[in-house]
Every structure is written in C-alpha cells, then in structure tokens.
C-alpha positions in Angstrom: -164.2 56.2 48.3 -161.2 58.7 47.5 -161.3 62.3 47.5 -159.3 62.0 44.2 -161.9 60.1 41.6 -160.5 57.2 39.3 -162.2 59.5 35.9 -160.1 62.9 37.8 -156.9 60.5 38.0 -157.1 59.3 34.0 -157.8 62.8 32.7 -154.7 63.7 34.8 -152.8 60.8 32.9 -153.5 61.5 29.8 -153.4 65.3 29.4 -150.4 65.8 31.9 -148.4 62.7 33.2 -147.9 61.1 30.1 -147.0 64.1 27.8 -144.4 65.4 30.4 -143.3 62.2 30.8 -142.0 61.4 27.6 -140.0 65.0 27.9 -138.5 63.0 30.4 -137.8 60.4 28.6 -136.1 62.8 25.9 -133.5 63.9 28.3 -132.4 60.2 28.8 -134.1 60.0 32.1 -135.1 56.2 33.5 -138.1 55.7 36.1 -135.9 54.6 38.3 -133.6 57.5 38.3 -136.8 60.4 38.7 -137.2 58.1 41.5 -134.0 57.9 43.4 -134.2 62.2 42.0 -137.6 62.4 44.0 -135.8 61.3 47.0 -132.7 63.4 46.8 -134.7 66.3 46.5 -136.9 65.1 49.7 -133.8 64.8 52.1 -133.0 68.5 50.5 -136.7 69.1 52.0 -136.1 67.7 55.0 -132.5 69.8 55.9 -134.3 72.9 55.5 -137.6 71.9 58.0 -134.8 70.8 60.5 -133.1 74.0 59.9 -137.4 75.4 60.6 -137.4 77.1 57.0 -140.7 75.9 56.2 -141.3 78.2 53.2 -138.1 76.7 51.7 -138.8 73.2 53.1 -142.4 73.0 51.7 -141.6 74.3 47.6 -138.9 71.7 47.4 -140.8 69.1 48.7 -143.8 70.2 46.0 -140.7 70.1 43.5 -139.8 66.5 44.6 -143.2 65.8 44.4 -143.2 66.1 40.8 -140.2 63.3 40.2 -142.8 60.9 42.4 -145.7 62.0 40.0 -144.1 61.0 36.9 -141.8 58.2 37.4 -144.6 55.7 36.9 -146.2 57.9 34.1 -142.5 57.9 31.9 -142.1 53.6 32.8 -145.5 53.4 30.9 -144.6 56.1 28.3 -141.7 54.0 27.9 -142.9 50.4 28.1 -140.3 49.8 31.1 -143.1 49.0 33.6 -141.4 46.3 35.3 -141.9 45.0 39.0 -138.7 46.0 40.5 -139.5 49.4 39.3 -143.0 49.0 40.9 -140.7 48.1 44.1 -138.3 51.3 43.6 -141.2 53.8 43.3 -142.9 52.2 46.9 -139.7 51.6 48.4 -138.4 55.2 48.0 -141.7 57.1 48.2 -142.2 55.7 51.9 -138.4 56.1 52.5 -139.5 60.5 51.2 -141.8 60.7 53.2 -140.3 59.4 56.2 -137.5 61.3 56.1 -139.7 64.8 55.0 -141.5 63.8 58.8 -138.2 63.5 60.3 -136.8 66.9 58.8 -140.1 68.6 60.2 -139.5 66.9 64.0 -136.0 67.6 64.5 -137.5 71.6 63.5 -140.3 71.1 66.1 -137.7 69.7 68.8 -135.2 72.9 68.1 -138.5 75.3 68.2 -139.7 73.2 71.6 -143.3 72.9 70.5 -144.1 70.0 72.1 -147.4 69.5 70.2 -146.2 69.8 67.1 -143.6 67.1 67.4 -146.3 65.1 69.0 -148.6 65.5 65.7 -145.1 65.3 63.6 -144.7 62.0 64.8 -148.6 61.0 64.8 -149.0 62.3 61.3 -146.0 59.7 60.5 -147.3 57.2 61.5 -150.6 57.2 60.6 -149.7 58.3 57.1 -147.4 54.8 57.1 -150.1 53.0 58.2 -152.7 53.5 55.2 -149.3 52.3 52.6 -148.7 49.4 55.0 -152.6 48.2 55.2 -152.7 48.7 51.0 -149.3 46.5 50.7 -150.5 43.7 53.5 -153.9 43.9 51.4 -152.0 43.2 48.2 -149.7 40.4 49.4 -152.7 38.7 50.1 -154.4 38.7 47.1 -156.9 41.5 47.4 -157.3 44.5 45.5 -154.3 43.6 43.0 -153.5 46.7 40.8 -154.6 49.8 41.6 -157.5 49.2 43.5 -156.6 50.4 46.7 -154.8 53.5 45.8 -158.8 54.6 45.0 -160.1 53.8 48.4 -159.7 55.8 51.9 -159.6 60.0 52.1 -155.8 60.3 52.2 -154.0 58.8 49.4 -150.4 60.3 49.5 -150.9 62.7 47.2 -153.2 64.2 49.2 -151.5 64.0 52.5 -148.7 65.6 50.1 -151.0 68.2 49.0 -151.9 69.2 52.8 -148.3 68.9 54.4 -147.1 71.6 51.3 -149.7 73.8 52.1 -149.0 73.3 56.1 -145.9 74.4 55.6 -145.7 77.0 52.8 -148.5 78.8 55.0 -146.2 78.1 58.3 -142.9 79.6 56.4 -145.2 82.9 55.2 -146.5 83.5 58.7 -143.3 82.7 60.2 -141.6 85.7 57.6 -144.8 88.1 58.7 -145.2 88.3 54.9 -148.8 88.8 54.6 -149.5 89.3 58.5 -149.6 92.8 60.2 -149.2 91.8 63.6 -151.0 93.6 66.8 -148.4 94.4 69.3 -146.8 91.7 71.2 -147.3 89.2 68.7 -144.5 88.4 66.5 -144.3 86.6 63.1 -141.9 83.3 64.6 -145.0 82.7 66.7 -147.8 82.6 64.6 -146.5 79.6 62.4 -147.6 76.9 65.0 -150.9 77.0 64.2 -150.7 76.3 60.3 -148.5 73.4 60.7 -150.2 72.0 63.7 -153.5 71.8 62.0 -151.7 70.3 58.6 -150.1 68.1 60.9 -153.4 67.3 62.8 -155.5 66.8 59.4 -153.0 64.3 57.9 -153.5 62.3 61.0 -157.0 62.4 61.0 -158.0 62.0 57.4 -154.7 59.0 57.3 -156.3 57.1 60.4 -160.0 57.6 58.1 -158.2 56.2 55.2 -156.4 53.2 56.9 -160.3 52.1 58.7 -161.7 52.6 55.2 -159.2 50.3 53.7 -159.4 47.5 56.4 -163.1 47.4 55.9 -162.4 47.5 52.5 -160.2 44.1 52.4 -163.2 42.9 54.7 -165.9 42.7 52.6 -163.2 41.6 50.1 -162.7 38.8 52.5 -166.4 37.7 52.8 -167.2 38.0 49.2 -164.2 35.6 48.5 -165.9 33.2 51.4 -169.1 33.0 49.8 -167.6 32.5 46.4 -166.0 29.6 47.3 
C-alpha cells in the first residue's frame, strides 16, 4: 500500500538509522533534542523560501530532514523509547512541516503567483490531512504501532522527498544554472513550473494517501464488527 515497502524501511534501519544513530548518541545528543534540532533547522528552511531562495531553502530543509530521520532510530539505539518522546517527534514534525509550507507561501505571495500559493496552501493541507486521519485512526484503536505509517502513497518522507526536489530544481532554474535560455525568457521565470508541479503532486498523491487510509480503518472497522 506504500510506495516505501515495510522490508525497504527495515534494511534502512538497520544498515543506516541505527548505526548513525548511536554516533548521535556519542556526542551526548537525546531524541528529544535532534527533535526540537529538526525543527530549528526547518524555520531556518522556511526564512529562506520566504526570502524565494529555493536552492537554499530546499538543502536545509533535506539537512533538517535528517534530525527527523534519526531521532526515533537513536531513542531505540538508546532504549529511551518512551511515549512523550513518541509525542515530541509528531508534535514537532507536523509543527516542520507547517512552518516549511508557510515559508514557501509568504515567497509565492512576494513573487505574486497566485497558483502557487493556491497549491502552497492545498499541498498543506492535504499533507496534514493523511497525519491527522493516521492519529484519529490510532486514538481509536486501529492500526496501533506502525501500521499506518505503511499504508497510502505519501508518507512524509516522501512528500519530503518531492517538496526537496521541487524546490532544489525551482532554486537551479531560478539561478539559470543549467538553463540556456531563448531570448525573452529569463531564469526568475522559469522556476514556477518546478515548484507548481511539486506542489501539485504532494496534493494529489496526500489526498490518494488520506482515501487509502480511511478505507483502510474501514475494513478495520468491519473486521472488528464481525469479530465480535
């Protein structure tokens, strides 16, 4: 049901997360605090899409990315898996992401693309709607763990994955670095269309995911009828 498989996601674990995670641990690091660093580094993120340097604005949120990748890999390294912890990674990585969308609006509104906020803010929302349908799910009683995380198109690594490439491609075109322009086309316009259709994708594949994970908790629902 995910574009990332559960076997791709343990040999991740064990081969990456877990090794770099204790070199984490080494420098006296906590989960909690590559979490609240993960953050930090997405408001830094965010000033520079607001400020519409996307090349700058997408490598440091694929930096900050990394802090969200590992601070549940060094809690396990460590044995300080603990719920509040579980609460702080959430918490904050919806909080990231949020304020990553923001940074990338207030840079459409000050380049007055009008479509772009418009998928900006789309893209938002649908991307909060897929973490808000897993946490209802959860609450409930279905798919406890890490069940849901494996269902839908978009988990947020991969709507990570798409808005770094959106705008790492938008920040080169905008600089004309690999781009030889024909006459009367200039680099600063030529950016729209890698972020619109990174934009346009995350809201696409997010809404796909958040369907997928409603029928999900359905059938959940109906086996749990007939069980009882």
């Amino acid at each position: 049901m995910s574009v990332v498989p559960t076997s791709f996601r343990s040999r991740i674990r064990s081969t990456i997360e877990t090794p770099v995670a204790r070199i984490f641990g080494r420098l006296g690091l906590s989960p909690n605090a590559l979490t609240l660093i993960g953050f930090g580094i997405a408001i830094v993120g965010a000033y520079f899409a607001a400020m519409q340097d996307w090349l700058t604005a997408g490598l440091v949120v694929a930096f900050g990315a990394v802090f969200d990748l590992f601070d549940g890999a060094l809690a396990r390294a460590t044995g300080k898996v603990s719920k509040f912890g579980a609460f702080m990674d959430s918490t904050f990585d919806r909080a990231g992401e949020a304020v990553v969308f923001v940074g990338i609006l207030v840079g459409l509104v000050a380049a007055e693309f009008k479509l772009g906020v418009t998928l900006a803010a789309s893209a938002m929302v649908a991307s909060f709607m897929v973490s808000y349908v897993r946490a209802r799910s959860e609450s409930l009683g279905f798919s406890p763990g890490t069940g849901m995380a494996n269902v839908g198109l978009a988990p947020r690594e991969v709507r990570m994955v798409i808005l770094v490439v959106g705008l790492v491609a938008a920040g080169l075109l905008a600089r004309s670095v690999f781009v030889d322009y024909p006459a009367g086309v200039t680099g600063p316009q030529s950016w729209h269309l890698a972020l619109v259709g990174s934009l346009g994708l995350i809201t696409i594949l997010s809404t796909i995911t958040t369907i997928q994970r409603i029928l999900f908790t359905y059938r959940q629902s109906k086996t749990q009828e007939v069980s009882k």
